[in-house]
KELUM-157957 format. One record per residue: x, y, z of N, C-alpha, C, O in turn. Coordinates in steps of 0.2 Angstrom, whole numbers, padded with zeros to 4 digits, always signed. Each point is the difference from the previous one (the first is absolute). Example, Ala and Ser with C-alpha at 12.3 -4.5 7.8 and 13.67 -1.06 7.14 Angstrom:
# KELUM-157957
+0066-0028+0039-0004+0006+0000+0004+0006+0000+0005-0001+0003 -0007+0006-0007+0004+0006+0001-0004+0005+0003+0003+0006+0001 
//
This chain:
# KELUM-157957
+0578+0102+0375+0001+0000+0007-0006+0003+0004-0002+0005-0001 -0001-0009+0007-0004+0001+0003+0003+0000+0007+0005-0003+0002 -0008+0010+0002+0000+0003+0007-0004-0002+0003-0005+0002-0001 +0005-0008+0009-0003-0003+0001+0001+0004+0009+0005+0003+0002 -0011-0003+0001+0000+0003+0005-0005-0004+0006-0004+0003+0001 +0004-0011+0003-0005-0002+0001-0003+0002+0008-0004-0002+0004 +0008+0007-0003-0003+0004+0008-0008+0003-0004-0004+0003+0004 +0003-0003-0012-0007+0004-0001-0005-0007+0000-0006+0001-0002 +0008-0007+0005-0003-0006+0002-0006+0001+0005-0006-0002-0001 +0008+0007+0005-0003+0002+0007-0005+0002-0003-0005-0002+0002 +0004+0008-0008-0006+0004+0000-0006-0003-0004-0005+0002-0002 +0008-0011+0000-0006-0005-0004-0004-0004+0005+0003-0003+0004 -0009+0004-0003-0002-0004+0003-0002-0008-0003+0001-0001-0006 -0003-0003+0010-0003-0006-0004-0004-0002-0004-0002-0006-0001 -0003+0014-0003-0005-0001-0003+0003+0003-0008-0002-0001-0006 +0007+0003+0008+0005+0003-0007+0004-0006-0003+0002-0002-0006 -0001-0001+0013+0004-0008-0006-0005-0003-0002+0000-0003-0005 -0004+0003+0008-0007-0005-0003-0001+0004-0007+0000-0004-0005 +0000+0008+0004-0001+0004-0006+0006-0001-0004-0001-0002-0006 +0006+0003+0007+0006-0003-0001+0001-0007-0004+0002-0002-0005 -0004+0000+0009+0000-0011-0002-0006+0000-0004+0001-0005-0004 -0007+0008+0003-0006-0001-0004+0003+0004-0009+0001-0004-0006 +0000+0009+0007+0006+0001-0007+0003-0005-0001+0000-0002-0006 +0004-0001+0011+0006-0005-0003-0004-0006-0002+0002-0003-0005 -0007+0002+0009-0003-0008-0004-0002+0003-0007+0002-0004-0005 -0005+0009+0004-0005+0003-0004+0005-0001-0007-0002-0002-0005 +0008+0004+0006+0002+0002-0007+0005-0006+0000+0005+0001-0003 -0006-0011+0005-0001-0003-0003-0003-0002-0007+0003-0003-0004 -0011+0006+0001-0004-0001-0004+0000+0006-0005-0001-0001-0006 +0002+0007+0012+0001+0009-0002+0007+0002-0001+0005+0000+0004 -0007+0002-0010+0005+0007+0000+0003+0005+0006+0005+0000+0004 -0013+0003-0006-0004+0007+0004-0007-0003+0003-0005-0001-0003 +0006-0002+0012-0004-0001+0004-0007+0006-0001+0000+0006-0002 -0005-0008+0002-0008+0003-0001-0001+0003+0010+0000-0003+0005 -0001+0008-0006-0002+0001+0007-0005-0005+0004+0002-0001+0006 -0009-0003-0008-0003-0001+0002+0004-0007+0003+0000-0003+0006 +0005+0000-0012+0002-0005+0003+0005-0001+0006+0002-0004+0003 +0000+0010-0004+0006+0001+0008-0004+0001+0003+0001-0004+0005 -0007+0007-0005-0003-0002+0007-0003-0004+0003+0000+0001+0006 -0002-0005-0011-0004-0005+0000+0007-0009+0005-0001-0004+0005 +0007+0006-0009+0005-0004+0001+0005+0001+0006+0004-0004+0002 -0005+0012+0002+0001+0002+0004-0005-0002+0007+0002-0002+0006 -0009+0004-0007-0006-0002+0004-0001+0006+0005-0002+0001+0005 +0005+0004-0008-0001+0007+0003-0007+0004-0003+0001+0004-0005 -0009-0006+0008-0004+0004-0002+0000+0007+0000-0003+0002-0005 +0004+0000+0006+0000+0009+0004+0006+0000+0000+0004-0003+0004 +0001+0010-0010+0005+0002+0004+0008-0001-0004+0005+0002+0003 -0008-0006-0011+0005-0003-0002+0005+0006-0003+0006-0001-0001 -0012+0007+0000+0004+0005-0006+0004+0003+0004+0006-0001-0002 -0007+0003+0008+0005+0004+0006+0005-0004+0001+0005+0003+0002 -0002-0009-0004+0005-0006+0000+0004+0001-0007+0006+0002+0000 -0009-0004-0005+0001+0002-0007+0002+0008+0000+0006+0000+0000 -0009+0005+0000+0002+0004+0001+0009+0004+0004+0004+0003-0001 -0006-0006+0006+0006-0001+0006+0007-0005-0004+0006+0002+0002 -0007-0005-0004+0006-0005-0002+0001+0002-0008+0004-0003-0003 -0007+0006-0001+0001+0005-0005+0003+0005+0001+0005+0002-0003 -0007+0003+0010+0007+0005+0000+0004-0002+0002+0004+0004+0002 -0003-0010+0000+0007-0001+0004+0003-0006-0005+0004-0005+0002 -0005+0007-0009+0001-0004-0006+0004-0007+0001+0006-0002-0002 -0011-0002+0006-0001-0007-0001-0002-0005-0003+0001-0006+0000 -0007+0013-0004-0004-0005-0006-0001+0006-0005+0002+0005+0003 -0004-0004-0008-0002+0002-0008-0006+0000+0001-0003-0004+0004 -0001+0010-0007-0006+0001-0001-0002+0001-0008+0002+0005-0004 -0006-0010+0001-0002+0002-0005-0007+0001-0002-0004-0005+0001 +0002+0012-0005-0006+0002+0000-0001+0000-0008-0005+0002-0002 +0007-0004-0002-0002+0001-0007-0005-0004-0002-0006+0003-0002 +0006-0010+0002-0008-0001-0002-0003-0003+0007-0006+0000-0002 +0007-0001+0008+0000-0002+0005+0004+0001+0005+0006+0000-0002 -0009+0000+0009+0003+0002+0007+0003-0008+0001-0003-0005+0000 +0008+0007+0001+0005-0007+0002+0006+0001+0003+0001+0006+0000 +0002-0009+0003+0007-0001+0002+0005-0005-0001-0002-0006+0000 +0009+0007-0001+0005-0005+0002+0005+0001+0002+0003+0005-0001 +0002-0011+0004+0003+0004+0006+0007+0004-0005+0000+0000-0006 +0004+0002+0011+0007+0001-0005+0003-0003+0004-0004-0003+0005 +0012+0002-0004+0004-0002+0002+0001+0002+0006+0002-0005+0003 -0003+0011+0001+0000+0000+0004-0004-0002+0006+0001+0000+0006 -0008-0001-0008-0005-0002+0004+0000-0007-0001-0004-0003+0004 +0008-0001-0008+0003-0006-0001+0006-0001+0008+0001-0004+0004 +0002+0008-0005+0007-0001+0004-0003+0001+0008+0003-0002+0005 -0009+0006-0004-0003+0000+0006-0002-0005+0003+0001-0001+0006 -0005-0002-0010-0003-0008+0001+0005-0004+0002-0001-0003+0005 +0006+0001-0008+0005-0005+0000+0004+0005+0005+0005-0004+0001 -0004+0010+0001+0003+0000+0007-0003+0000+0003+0002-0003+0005 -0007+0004-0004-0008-0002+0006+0004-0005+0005+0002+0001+0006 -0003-0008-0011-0001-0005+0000+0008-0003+0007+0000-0003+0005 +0005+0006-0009+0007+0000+0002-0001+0002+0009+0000-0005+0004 -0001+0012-0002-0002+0003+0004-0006-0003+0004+0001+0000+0006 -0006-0002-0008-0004-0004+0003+0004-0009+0002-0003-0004+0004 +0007+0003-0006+0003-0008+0000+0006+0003+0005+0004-0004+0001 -0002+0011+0003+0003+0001+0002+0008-0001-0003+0004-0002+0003 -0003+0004-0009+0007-0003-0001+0004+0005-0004+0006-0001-0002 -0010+0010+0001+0001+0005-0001-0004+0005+0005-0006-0002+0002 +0011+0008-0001-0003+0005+0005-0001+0007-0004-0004+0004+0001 +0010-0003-0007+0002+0004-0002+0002+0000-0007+0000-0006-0002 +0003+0011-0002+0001+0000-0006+0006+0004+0002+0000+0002+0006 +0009-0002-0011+0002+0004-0001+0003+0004-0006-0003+0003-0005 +0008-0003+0005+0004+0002-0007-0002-0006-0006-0001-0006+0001 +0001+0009-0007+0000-0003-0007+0005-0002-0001+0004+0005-0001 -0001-0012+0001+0007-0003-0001+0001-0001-0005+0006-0001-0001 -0012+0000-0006+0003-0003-0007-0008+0000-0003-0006-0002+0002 +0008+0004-0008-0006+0002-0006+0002-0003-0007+0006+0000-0001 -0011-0001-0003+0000-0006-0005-0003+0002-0003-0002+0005+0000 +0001-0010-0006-0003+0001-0006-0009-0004+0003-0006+0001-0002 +0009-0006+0006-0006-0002+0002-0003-0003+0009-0003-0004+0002 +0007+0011+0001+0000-0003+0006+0003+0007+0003+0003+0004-0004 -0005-0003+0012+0003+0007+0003+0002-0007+0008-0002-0006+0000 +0006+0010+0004+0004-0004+0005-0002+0005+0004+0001+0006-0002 -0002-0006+0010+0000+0003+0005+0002-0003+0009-0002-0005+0003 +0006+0008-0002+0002-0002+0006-0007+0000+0005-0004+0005+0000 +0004-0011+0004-0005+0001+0004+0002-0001+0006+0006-0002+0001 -0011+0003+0006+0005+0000+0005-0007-0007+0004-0005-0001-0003 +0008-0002+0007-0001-0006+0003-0001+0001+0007+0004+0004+0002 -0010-0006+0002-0002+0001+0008+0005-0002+0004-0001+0002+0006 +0008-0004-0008+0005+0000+0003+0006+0006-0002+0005+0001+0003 -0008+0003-0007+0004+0004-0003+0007+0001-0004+0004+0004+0000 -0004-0012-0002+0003-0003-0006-0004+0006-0006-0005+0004+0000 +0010-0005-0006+0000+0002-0007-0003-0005-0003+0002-0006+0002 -0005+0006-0007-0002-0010-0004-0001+0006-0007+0001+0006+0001 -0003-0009-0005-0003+0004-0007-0005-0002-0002-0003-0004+0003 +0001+0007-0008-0007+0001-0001-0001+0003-0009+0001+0005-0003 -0002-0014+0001+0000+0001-0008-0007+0001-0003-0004-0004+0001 +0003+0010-0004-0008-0001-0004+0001+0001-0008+0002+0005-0004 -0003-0012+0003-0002+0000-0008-0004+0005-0003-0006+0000+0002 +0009+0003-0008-0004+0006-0004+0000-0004-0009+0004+0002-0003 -0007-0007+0001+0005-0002-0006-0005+0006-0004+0002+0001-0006 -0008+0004+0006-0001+0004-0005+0005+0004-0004-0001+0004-0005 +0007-0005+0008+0006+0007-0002+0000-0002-0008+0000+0004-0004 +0000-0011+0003+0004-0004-0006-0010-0002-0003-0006+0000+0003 +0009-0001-0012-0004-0001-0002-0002-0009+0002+0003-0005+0002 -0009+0006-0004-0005-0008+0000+0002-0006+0001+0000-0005+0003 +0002+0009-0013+0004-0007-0004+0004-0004+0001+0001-0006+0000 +0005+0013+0004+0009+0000+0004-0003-0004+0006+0002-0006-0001 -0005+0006+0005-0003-0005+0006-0001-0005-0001+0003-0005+0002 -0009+0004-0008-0002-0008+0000+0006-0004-0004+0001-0006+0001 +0002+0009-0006+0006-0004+0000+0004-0002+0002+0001-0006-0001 +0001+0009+0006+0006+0000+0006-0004-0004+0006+0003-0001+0005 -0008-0002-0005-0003-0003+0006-0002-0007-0003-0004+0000-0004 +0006-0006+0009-0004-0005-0003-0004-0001+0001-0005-0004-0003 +0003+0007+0011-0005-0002+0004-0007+0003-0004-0006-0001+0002 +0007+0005-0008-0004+0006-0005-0002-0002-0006-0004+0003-0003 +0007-0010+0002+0000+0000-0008-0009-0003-0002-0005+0002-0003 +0006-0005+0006-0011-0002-0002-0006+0005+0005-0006-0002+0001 +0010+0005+0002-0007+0005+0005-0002+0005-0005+0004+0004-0002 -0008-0003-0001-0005+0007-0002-0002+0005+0008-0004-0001+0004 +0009+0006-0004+0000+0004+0005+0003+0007-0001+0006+0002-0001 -0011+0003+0001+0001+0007+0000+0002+0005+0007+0004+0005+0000 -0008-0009+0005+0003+0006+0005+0009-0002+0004+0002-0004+0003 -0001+0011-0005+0009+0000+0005-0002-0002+0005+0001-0006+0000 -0005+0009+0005+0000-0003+0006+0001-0008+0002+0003-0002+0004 -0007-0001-0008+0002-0005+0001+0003-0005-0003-0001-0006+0001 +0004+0010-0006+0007-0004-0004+0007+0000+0006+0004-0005+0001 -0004+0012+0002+0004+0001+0005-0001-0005+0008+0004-0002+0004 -0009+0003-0005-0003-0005+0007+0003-0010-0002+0002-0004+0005 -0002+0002-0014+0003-0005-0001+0007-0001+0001+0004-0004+0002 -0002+0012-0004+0008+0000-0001+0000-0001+0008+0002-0006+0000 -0003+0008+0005+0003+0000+0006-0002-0005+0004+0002+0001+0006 -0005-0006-0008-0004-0008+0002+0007-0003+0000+0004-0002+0004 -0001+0003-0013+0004-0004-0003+0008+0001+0004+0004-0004+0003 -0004+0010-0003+0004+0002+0004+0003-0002+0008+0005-0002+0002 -0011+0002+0000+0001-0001+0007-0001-0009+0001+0003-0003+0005 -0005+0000-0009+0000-0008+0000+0007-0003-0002+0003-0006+0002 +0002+0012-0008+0005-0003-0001+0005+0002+0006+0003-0004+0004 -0003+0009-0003+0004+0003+0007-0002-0004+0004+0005-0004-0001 -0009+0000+0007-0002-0007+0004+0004-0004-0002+0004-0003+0004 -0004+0001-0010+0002-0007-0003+0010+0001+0000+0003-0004+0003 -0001+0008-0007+0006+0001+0000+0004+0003+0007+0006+0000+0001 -0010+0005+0005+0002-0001+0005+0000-0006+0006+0002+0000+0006 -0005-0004-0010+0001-0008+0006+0005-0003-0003+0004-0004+0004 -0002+0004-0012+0006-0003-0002+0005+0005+0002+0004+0000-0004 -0004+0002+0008+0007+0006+0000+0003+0005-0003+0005+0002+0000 -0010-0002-0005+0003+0005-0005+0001+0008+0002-0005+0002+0003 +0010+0002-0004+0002+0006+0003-0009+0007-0002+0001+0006-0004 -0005-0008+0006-0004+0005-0001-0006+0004+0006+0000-0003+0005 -0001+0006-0004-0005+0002+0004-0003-0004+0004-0003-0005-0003 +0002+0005+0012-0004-0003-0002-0008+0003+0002-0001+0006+0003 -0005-0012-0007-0006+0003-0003-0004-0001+0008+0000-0006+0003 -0003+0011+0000-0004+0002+0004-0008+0000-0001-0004-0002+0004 +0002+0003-0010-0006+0001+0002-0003+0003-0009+0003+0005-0003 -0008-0008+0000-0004+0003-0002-0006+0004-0003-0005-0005+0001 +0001+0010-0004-0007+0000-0002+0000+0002-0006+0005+0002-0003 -0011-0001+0000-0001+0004-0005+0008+0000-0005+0003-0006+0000 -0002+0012-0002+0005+0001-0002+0007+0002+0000+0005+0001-0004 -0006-0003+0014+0006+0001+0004+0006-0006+0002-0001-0006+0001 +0005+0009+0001+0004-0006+0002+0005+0003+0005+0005+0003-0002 -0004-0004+0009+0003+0001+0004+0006-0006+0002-0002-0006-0001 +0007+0006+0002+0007+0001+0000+0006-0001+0004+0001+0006+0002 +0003-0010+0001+0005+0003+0002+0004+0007-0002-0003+0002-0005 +0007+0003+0007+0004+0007-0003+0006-0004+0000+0002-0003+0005 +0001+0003-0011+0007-0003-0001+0005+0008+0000+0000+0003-0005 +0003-0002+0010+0004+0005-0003+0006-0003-0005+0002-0005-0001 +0000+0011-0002+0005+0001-0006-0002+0003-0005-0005+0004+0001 +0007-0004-0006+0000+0005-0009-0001-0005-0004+0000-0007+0000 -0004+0012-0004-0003-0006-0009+0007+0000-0001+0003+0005+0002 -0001-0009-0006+0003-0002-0004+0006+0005-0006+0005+0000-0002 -0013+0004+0001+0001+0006-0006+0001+0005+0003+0002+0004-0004 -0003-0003+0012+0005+0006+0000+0007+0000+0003+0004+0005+0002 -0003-0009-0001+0007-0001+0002+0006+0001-0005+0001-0003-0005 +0002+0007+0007+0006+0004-0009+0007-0005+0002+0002-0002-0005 +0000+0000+0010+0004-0003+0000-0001-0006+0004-0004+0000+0005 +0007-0006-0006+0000-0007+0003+0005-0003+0000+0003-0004-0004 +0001+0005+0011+0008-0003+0004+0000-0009-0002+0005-0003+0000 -0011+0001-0002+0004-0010+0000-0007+0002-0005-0005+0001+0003 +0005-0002-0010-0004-0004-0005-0004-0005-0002-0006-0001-0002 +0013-0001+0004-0003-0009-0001-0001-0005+0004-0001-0006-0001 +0002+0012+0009-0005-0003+0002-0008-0002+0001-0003-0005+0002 +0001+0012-0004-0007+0003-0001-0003-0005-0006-0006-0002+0000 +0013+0000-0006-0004-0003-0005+0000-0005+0003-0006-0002+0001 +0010-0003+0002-0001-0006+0000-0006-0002+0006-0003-0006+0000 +0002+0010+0004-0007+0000+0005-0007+0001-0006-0006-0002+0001 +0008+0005-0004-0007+0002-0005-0001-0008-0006-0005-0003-0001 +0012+0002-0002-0002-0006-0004-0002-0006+0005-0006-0003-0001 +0011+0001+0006-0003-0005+0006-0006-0001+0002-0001-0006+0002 -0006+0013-0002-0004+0002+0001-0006-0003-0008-0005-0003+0001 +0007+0004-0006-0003-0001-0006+0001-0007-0001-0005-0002-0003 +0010-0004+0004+0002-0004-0001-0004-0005+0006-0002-0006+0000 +0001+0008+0003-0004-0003+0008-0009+0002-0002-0005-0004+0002 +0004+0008-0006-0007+0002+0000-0001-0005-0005-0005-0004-0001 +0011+0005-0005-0004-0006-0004+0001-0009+0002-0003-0005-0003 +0006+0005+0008+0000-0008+0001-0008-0001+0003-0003-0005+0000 +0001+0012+0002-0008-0001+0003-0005+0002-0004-0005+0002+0002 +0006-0003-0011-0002+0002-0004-0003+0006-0001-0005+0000-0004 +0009+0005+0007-0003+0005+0001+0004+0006-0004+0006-0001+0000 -0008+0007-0003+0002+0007-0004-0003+0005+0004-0006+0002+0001 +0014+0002+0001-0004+0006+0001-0003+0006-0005-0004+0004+0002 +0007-0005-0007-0004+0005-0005+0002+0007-0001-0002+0003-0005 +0004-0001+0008+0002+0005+0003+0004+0003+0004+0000+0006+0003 +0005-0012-0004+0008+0001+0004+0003+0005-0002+0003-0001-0006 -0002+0006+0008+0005+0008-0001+0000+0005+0005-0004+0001+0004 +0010+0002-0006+0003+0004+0006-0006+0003+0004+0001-0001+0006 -0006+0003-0008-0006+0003+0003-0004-0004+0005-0004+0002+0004 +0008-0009-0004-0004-0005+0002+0005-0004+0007-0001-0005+0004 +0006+0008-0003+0007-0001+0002-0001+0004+0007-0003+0005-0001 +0005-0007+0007+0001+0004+0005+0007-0002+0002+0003-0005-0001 +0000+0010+0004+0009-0003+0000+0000+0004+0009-0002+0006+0000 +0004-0008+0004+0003+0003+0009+0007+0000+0000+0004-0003-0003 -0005+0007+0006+0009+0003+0004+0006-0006-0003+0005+0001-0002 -0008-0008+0004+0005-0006+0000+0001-0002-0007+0004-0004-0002 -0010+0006-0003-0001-0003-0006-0002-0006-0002+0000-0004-0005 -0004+0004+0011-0004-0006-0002-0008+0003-0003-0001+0006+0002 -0003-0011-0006-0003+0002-0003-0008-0001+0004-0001-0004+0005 -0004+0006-0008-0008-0001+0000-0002-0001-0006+0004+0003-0005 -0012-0007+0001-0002+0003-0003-0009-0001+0000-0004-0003+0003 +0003+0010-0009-0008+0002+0004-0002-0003-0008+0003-0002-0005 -0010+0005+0007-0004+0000-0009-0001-0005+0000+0005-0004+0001 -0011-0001-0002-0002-0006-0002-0004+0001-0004+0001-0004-0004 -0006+0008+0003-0005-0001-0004-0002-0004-0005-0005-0004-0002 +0010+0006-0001+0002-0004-0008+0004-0006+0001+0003-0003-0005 -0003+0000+0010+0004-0006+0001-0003-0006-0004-0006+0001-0001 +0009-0006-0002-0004-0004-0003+0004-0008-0002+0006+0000-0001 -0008-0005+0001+0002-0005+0000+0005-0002-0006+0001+0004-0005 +0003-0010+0005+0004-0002-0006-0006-0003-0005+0000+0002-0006 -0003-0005+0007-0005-0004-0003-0005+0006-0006-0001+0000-0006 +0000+0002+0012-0003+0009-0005+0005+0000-0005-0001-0001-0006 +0006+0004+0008+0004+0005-0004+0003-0006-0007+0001+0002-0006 -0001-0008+0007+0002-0004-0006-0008-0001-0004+0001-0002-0005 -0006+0003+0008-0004-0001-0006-0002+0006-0004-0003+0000-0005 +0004+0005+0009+0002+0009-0004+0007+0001-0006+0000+0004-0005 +0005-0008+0006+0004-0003-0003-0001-0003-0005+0003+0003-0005 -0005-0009+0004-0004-0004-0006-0006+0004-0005-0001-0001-0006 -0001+0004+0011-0007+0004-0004+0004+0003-0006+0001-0003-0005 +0003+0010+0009+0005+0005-0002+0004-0004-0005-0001+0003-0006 +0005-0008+0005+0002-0003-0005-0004-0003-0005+0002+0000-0006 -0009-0002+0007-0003-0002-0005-0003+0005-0005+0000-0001-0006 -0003+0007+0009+0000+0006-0002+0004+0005-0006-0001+0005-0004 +0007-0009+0005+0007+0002-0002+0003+0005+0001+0005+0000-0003 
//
């Protein structure tokens, strides 16, 4: 779980996110960016270490000194960028409470220039191993790709493409505002996961909106992959939502994973 705070926005100025986005291009190629070429990729002659320096203590990026002076970012100076973005597009003012944390993902209440609630999803997939990722993703299976950051910036492409797509069909989900990086902004659906609810006054209701739901997704040849209670939002009246895309993946896919699997034995 990450503590996000973006009133500490105010104390970056625009030579920090420069420095900021030169890391981020930098460790397309790099692991551990080289000092000269953040600077170089930045275009800050004079002045870059005070920047570097500065966004090190405010552990938005990693410094590594063992065989070379380099940097990259962490998650948090990822989450800066990709709220920058939000706040600069006007469509967040604010951060609030942590509404839901994951294996690969944290949720935050954001507040809106109207002073609406919306959310604010940031894909983390480093929590889980590699292999558990690329497995689980189709969009993964032929990429040669190491950095989380932008496995998580895939997952939330994916994500936010299916939410568009399944919100013009009417499907009971969020809907999708806005994306970058490895964020994803949101409708707020009030109600409870699924999993925490101890008691449930009509069942079958709830089931029969959920099978209806999976039944409708595959006429569109479509798998959620990950339909479960955690995945479940239920309101006062008992009707349902459902979030988590990531893993969403086609019937076509899933029957030739099928066949493989059988051939396999």
């Amino acid at each position: 779980m990450v503590r996000l705070d973006i009133s500490f926005l105010k104390h970056l100025d625009s030579n920090d996110f420069r420095v900021l986005t030169a890391i981020e291009i930098g460790m397309k190629n790099h692991e551990i960016v080289p000092n000269k070429m953040i600077e170089s990729i930045a275009g800050i002659k004079s002045g870059c270490y005070r920047h570097l320096k500065k966004l090190s203590k405010c552990k938005l990026i990693w410094h590594n000194s063992s065989f070379f002076e380099g940097y990259r970012l962490k998650y948090t100076g990822y989450d800066f960028l990709a709220i920058r973005v939000f706040v600069k597009r006007k469509l967040i003012i604010g951060l609030g409470n942590i509404i839901g944390t994951g294996k690969e993902s944290d949720i935050f209440e954001a507040i809106n220039e109207k002073g609406n609630i919306i959310a604010l999803k940031l894909h983390r997939l480093g929590r889980t191993s590699f292999r558990r990722v690329k497995e689980k993703r189709d969009y993964l299976k032929h990429r040669q790709i190491k950095s989380w950051l932008y496995l998580s910036r895939l997952s939330a492409s994916t994500e936010f493409y299916y939410m568009q797509m399944l919100f013009k069909k009417k499907f009971k989900v969020p809907r999708p505002i806005d994306q970058n990086r490895h964020a994803v902004l949101m409708t707020f659906i009030p109600g409870f996961l699924l999993n925490h609810i101890k008691k449930i006054n009509n069942p079958q209701f709830i089931l029969n909106q959920c099978l209806n739901i999976i039944v409708r997704l595959a006429k569109y040849g479509l798998i959620h992959c990950d339909f479960n209670e955690f995945n479940v939002l239920v309101n006062t009246k008992g009707k349902i939502t459902i979030i988590d895309f990531p893993q969403m993946t086609s019937v076509k896919d899933c029957s030739k994973f099928l066949i493989y699997v059988l051939k396999k034995g």
